[in-house]
C-alpha positions as CSV (number, residue, x, y, z in Angstrom):
1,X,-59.1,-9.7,-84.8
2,X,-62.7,-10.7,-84.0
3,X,-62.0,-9.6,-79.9
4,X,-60.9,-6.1,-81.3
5,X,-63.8,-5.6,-83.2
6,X,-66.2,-6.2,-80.4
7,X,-63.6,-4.2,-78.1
8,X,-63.6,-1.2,-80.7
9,X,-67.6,-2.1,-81.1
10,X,-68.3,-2.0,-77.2
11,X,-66.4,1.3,-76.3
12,X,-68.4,3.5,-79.7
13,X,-71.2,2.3,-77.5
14,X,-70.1,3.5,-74.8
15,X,-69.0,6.7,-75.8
16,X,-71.8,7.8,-77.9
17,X,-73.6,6.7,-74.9
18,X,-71.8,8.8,-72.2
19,X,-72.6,11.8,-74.3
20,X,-76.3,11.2,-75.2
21,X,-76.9,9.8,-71.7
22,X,-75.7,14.0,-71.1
23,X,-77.7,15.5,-73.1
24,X,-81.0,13.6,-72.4
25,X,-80.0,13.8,-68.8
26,X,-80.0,17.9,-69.1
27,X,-82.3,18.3,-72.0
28,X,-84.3,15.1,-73.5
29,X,-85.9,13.9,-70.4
30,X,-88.1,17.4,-69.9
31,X,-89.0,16.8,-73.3
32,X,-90.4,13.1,-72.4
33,X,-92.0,13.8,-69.0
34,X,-92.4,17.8,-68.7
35,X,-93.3,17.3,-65.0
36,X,-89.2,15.8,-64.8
37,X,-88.0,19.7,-65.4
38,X,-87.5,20.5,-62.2
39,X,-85.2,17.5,-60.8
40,X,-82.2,18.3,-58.6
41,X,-79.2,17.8,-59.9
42,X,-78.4,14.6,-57.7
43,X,-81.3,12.8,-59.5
44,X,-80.2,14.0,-62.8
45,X,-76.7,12.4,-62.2
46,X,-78.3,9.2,-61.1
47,X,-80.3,8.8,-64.2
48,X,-77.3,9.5,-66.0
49,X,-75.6,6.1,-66.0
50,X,-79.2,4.5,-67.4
51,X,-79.9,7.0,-70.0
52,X,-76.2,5.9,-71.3
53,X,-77.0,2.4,-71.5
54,X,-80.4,2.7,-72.8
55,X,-79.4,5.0,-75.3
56,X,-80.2,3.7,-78.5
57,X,-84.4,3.4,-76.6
58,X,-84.3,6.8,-75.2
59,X,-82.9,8.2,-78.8
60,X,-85.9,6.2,-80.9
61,X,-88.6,7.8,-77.8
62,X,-87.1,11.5,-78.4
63,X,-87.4,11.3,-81.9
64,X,-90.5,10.2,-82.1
65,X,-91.6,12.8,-80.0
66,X,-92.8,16.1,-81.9
């Protein structure tokens, strides 16, 4: 019971990860660093992975941001 929890826990994370990590990949990270707007795509897609497991950091520095 416990293991599922932390199974069903761990993959939320993940998710909700994979698609912020997208967004802040495409969008959020110009808004961060302005001089990051004109990346290549290759670097965009290696930040991706980061940004995903970092999300919950990168959210909190994008919302604080105005």
């Amino acid at each position: 019971m416990l293991i599922e929890l932390f199974v069903t826990v761990f993959y939320g994370y993940a998710v909700v990860g994979a698609i912020f990590g997208f967004y802040f990949v495409w969008w959020g990270v110009a808004r961060i660093d302005p001089d990051a707007h004109p990346l290549p795509v290759t670097l965009r897609l290696m930040l991706w992975p980061a940004s995903a497991a970092l999300w919950p950091m990168l959210a909190w520095k994008l919302l604080q941001i105005k």
